[in-house]
C-alpha positions as CSV (number, residue, x, y, z in Angstrom):
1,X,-27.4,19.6,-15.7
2,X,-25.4,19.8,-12.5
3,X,-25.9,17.6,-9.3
4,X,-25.8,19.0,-6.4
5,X,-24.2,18.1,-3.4
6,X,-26.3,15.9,-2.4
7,X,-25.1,13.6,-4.8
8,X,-24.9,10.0,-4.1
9,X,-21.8,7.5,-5.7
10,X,-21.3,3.9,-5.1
11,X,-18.0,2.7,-6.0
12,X,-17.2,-1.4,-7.0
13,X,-13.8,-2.5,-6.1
14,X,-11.8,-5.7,-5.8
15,X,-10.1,-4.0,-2.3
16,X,-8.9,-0.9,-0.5
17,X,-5.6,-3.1,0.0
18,X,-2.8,-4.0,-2.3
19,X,-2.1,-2.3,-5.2
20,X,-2.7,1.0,-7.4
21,X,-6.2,0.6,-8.9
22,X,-7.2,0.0,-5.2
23,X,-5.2,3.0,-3.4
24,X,-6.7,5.3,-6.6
25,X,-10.2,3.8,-5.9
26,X,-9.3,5.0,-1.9
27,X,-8.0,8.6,-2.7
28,X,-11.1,9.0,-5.1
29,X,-13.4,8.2,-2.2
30,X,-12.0,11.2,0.1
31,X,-11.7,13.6,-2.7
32,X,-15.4,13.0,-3.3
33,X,-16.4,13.2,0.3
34,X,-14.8,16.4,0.7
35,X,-16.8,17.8,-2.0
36,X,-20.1,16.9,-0.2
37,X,-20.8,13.3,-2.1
38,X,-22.5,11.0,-0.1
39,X,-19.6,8.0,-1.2
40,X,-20.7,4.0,-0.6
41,X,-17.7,1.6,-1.5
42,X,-18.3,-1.9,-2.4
43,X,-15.5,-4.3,-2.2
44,X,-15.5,-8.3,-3.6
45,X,-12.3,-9.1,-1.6
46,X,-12.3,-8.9,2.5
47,X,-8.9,-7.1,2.0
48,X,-8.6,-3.1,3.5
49,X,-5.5,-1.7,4.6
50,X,-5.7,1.8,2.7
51,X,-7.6,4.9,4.5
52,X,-11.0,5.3,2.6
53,X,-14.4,7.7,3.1
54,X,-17.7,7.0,3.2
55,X,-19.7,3.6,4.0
56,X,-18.6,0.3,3.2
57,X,-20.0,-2.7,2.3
58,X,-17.8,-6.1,2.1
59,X,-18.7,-8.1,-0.2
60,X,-15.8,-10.5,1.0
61,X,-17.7,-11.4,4.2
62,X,-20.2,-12.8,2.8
63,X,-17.9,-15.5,0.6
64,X,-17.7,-18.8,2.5
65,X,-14.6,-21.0,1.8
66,X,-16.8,-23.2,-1.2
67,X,-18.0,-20.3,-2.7
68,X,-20.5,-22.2,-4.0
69,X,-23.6,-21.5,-6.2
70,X,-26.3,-20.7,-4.0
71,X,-23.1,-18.5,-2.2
72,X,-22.5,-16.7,-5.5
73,X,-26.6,-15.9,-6.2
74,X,-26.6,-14.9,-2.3
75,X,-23.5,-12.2,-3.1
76,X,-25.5,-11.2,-6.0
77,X,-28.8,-10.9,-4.3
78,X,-27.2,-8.7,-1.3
79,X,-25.6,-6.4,-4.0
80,X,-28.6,-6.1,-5.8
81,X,-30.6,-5.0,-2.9
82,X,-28.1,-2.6,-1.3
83,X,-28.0,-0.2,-4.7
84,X,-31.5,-0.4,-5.2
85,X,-32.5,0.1,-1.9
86,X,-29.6,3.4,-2.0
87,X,-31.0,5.0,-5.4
88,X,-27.3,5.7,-6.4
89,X,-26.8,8.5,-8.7
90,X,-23.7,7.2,-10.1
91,X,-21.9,3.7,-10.0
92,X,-18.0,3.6,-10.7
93,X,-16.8,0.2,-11.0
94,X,-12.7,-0.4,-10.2
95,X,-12.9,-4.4,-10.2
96,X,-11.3,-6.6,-13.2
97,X,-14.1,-8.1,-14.7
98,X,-12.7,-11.6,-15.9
99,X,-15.5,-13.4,-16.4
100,X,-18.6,-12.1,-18.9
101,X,-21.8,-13.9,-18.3
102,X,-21.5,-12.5,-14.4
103,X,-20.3,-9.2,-16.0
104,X,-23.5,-9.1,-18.0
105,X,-26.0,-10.1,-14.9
106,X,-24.4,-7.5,-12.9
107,X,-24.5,-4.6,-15.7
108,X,-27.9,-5.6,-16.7
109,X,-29.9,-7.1,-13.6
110,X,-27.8,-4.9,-10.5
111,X,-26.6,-1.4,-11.7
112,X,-29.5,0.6,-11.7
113,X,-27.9,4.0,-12.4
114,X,-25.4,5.4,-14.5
115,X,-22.2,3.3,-14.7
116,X,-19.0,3.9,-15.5
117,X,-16.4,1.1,-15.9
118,X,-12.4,1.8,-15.1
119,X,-10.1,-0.1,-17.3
120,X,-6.9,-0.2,-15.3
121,X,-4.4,-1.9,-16.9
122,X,-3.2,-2.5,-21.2
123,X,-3.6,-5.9,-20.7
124,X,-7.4,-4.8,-21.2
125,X,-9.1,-8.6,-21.6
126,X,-8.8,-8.4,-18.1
127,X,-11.7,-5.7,-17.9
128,X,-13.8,-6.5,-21.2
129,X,-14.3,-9.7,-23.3
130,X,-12.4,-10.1,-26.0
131,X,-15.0,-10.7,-28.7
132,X,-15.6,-7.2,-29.9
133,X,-19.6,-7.8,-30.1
134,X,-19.4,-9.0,-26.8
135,X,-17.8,-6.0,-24.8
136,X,-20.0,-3.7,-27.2
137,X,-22.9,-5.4,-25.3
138,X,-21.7,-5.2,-22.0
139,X,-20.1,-1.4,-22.0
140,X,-21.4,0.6,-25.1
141,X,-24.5,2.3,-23.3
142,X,-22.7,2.9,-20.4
143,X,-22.1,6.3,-19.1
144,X,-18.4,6.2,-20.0
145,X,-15.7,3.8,-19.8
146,X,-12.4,5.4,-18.1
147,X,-9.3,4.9,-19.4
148,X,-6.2,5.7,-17.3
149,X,-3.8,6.8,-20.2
150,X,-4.1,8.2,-23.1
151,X,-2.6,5.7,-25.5
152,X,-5.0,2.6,-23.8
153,X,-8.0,5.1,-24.7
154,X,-7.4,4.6,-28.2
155,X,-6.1,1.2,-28.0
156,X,-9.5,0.8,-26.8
157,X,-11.6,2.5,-29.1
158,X,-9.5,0.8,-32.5
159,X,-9.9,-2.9,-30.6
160,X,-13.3,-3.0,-29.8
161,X,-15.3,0.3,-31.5
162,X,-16.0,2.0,-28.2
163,X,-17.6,5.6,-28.5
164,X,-17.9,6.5,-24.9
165,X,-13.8,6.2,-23.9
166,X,-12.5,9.0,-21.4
167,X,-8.9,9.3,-20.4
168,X,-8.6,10.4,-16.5
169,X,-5.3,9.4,-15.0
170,X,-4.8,7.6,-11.7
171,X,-4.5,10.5,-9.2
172,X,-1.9,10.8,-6.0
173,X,-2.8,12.1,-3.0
174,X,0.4,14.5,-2.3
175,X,-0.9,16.2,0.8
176,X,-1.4,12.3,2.1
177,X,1.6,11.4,1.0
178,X,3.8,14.5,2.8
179,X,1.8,13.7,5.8
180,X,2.7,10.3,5.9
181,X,6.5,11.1,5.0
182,X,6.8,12.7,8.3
183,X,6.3,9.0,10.1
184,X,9.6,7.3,11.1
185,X,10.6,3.8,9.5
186,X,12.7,1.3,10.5
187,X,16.9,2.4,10.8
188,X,18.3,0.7,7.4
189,X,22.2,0.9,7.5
190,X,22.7,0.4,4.1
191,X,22.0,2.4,0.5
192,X,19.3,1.0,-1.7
193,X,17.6,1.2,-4.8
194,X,13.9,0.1,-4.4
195,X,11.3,-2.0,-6.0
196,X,7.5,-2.1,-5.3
197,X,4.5,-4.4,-6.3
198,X,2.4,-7.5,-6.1
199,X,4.3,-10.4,-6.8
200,X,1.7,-12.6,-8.6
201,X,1.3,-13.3,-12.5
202,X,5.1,-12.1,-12.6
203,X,3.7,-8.9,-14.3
204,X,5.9,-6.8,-12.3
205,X,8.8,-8.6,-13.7
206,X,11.0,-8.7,-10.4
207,X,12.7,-11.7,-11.9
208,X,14.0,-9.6,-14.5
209,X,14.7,-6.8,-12.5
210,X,16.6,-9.2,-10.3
211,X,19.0,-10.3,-13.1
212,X,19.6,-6.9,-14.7
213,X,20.9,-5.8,-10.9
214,X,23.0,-8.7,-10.7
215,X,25.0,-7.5,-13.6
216,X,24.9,-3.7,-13.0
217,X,27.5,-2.2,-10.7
218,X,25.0,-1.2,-7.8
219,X,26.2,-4.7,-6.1
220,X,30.0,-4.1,-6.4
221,X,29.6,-0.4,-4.5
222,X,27.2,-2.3,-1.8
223,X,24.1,-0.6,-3.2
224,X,21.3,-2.7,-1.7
225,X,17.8,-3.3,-4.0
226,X,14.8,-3.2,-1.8
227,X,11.5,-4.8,-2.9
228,X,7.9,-4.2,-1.4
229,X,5.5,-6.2,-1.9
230,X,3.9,-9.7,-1.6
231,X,2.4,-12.7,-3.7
232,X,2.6,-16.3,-4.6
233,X,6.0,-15.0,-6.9
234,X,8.0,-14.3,-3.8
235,X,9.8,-17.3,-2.9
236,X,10.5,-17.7,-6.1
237,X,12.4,-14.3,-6.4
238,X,13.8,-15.1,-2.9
239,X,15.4,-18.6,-4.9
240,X,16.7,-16.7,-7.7
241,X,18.5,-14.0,-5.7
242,X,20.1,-16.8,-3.6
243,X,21.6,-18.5,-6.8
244,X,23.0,-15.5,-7.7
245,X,24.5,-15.6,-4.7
246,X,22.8,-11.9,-3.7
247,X,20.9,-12.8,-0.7
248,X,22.6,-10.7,1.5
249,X,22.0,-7.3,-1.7
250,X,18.1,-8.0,-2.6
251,X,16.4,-7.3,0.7
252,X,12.4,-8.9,0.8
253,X,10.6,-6.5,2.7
254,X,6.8,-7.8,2.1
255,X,4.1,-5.5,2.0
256,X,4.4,-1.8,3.9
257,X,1.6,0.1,4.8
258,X,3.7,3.0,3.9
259,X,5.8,2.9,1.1
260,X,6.2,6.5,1.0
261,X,9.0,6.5,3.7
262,X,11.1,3.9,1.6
263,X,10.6,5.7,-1.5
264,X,11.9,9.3,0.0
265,X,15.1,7.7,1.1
266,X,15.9,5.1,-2.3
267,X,18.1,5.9,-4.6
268,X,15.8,5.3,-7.2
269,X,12.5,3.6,-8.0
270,X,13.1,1.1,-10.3
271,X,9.9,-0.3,-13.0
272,X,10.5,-3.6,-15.2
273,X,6.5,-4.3,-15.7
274,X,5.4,-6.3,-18.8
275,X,2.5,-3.9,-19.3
276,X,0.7,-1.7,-16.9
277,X,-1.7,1.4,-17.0
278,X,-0.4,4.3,-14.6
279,X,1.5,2.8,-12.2
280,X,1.2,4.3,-9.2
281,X,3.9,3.5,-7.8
282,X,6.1,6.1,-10.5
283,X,3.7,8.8,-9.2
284,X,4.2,8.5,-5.6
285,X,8.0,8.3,-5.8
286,X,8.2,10.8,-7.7
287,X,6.0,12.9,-5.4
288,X,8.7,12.0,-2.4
289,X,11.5,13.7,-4.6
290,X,13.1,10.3,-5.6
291,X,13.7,9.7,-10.0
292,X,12.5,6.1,-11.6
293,X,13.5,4.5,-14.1
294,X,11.4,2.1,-16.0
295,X,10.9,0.1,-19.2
296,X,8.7,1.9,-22.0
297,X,5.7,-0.7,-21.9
298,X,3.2,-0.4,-24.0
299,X,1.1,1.8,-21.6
300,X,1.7,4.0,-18.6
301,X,5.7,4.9,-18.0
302,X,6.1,7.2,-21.3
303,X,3.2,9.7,-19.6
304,X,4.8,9.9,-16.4
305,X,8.5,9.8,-17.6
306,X,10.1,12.9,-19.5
307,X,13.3,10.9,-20.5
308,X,16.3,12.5,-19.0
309,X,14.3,14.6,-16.9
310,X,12.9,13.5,-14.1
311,X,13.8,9.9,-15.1
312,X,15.0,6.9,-17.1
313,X,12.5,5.6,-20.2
314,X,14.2,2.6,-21.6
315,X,13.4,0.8,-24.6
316,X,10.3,-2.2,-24.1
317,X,12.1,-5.5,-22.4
318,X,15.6,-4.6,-23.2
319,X,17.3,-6.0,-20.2
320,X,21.0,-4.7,-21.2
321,X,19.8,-1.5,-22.2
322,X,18.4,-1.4,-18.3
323,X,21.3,-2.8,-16.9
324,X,22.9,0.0,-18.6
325,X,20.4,2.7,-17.1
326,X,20.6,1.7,-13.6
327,X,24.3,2.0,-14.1
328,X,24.1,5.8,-15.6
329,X,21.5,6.4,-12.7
330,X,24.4,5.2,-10.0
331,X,27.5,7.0,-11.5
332,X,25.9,9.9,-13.0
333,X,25.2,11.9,-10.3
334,X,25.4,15.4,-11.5
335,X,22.1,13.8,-13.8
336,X,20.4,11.7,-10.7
337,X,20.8,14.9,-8.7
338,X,18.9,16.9,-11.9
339,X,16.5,14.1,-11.9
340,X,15.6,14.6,-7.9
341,X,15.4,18.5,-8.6
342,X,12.8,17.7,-11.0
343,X,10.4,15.0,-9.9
344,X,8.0,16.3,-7.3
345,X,6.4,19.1,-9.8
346,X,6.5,16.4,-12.6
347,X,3.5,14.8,-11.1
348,X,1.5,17.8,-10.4
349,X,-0.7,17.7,-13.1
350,X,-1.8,14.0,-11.5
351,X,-2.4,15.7,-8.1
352,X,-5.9,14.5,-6.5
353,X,-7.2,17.9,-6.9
354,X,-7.1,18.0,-10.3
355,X,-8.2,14.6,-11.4
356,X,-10.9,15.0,-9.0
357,X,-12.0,17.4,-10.8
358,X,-12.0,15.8,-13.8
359,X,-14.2,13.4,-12.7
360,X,-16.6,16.0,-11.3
361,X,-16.7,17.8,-14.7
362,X,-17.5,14.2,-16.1
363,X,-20.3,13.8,-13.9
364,X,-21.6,17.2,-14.2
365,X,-20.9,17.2,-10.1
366,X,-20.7,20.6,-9.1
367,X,-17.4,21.3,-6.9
368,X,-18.7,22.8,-3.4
């Protein structure tokens, strides 16, 4: 049967700040608001930077520097009461879920409507236990479990025995996106290649991405690499570009609120990640015209990527073989040029508008 549009949606996230499971969470929020849903996001971590819709209730403001016990059961208790007192008729959940007995309280004692749970990422024990019995428990009755690739849907379903998997991709906003391409940036005099992520866990790989620059011929024409981005890693990158005596080539930009205008005006986006689901980041330079080239992890780059077309796939971890690419990317221009032709209409069928609808077929929502 389909709701109507008076349809009401509560959506769990770590943040509206940060990173791409956050900015998708964001993008989702004003799709569904424009189609007449009644949209209430719930957030752990006192961290917004990204424009939202709908009401909002930060959880983060309530966490007192001990976080103690009677803190944590407080948090719980203010949750609990704000979704029953809301009668939700759907509840998306975004967060990582890192810690099971909480995971269970919450899924059995606070979500009092249909739920569906996002995993965001291959490295998937950061969104479900990884005794088998023990995520069955936790996410087999629930309304579906979204996963944001196809290949981690049935990673998914062999690991653990899941019947209730979905794939929906991680959508980009492009109308957002153009808009915010028209803002001015800061003058750079130089020619870059460009880097983005969260520099924590070293997931991103930036010292990796670091070394395989260091040995490629971008530095030798004076072709700068730009990171975005901040975390506890970042000093240490800053240490390791200075003993390769690159200080004045890798450029530390920290965290932009809009990436977009750095992306339209790189070279080329560059992706070392250990693993990673759909990185956003691939998506949204390719939307601002500009070819990527990334390693083929496990997950994510091999759905965005058509090799040699709008991009660079290159084989898991293989440092050289990336050294190699981001030297084909520099000299082959005739290709990069074929690449730039290429990218914005390669992420059309991740547009908002269709993966919105997507999840409005999935929830039997009908599209006003």
């Amino acid at each position: 049967m389909l709701q109507t549009h008076e349809t009401k949606i509560c959506m769990v996230g770590d943040a509206l700040s940060g990173g791409g499971a956050e900015r998708a969470h964001a993008s989702l929020s004003k799709y569904f608001v424009s189609n007449g849903i009644e949209v209430h996001n719930v957030i752990v971590q006192d961290l917004v930077s990204y424009d939202f819709s709908g009401e909002l209730l930060n959880m983060g403001k309530f966490k007192n520097t001990s976080n103690s016990l009677f803190n944590k059961f407080k948090r719980f208790y203010i949750l609990r009461k704000y979704i029953k007192t809301h009668k939700f008729n759907y509840i998306l959940d975004f967060r990582m879920r890192r810690k099971p007995l909480q995971d269970i309280l919450i899924d059995k004692f606070v979500y009092k409507a249909p739920v569906l749970y996002s995993v965001r990422s291959s490295f998937i024990d950061w969104y479900m236990p990884k005794q088998s019995w023990l995520t069955r428990l936790i996410y087999s009755k629930a309304y579906g479990i979204i996963s944001i690739n196809k290949k981690m849907k049935v990673y998914i379903e062999q690991r653990h025995g899941l019947k209730n998997v979905i794939n929906i991709y991680n959508p980009v906003d492009l109308n957002y996106i153009h808009q915010r391409l028209k803002e001015e940036k800061e003058m750079l005099n130089y020619k870059y290649i460009l880097a983005a992520g969260r520099m924590t866990e070293n997931i991103k790989q930036f010292d990796i991405l670091i070394a395989s620059y260091a040995k490629s011929v971008l530095p030798l024409n004076n072709i700068k690499l730009v990171i975005l981005g901040e975390g506890e890693d970042r000093r240490d990158m800053e240490k390791l570009s200075q003993s390769l005596g690159l200080q004045e080539h890798i450029i530390f930009k920290g965290f932009q609120e809009n990436p977009y205008v750095y992306m339209r005006d790189a070279f080329f986006f560059a992706l070392t990640s250990k693993f990673e689901g759909t990185p956003n980041v691939l998506l949204e330079s390719l939307a601002c015209g500009t070819p990527v080239i990334a390693f083929d992890c496990f997950t994510g780059p091999s759905e965005i990527i058509e090799n040699n077309v709008n991009g660079l796939l290159i084989e898991d971890q293989d440092v050289e073989k990336f050294t190699e690419g981001l030297n084909k990317m520099f000299s082959d221009q005739e290709l990069c040029h074929s690449f730039k032709r290429n990218a914005a209409a390669s992420v059309d069928k991740f547009s908002i508008e269709k993966i919105g609808s997507q999840w409005l077929d999935f929830l039997k929502i009908q599209n006003i």
